[in-house]
C-alpha angles and dihedrals in degrees: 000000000000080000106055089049077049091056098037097057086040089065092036087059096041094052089045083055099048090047079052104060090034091064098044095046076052098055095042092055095051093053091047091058090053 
């Protein structure tokens, strides 16, 4: 069971990682077209 709470909170982190760096490679890329 601990490591599926393990696992669980592993995939939460990456995929707030992943939104992370999505919106910053957003943001770079519309301040590059101004």
């Amino acid at each position: 069971m601990d490591g599926l709470i393990y696992f669980w909170k592993l995939h939460v982190f990456n995929f707030m990682s992943l939104a992370k760096i999505g919106i910053v490679y957003d943001y770079s890329s519309q301040t590059e077209r101004k």
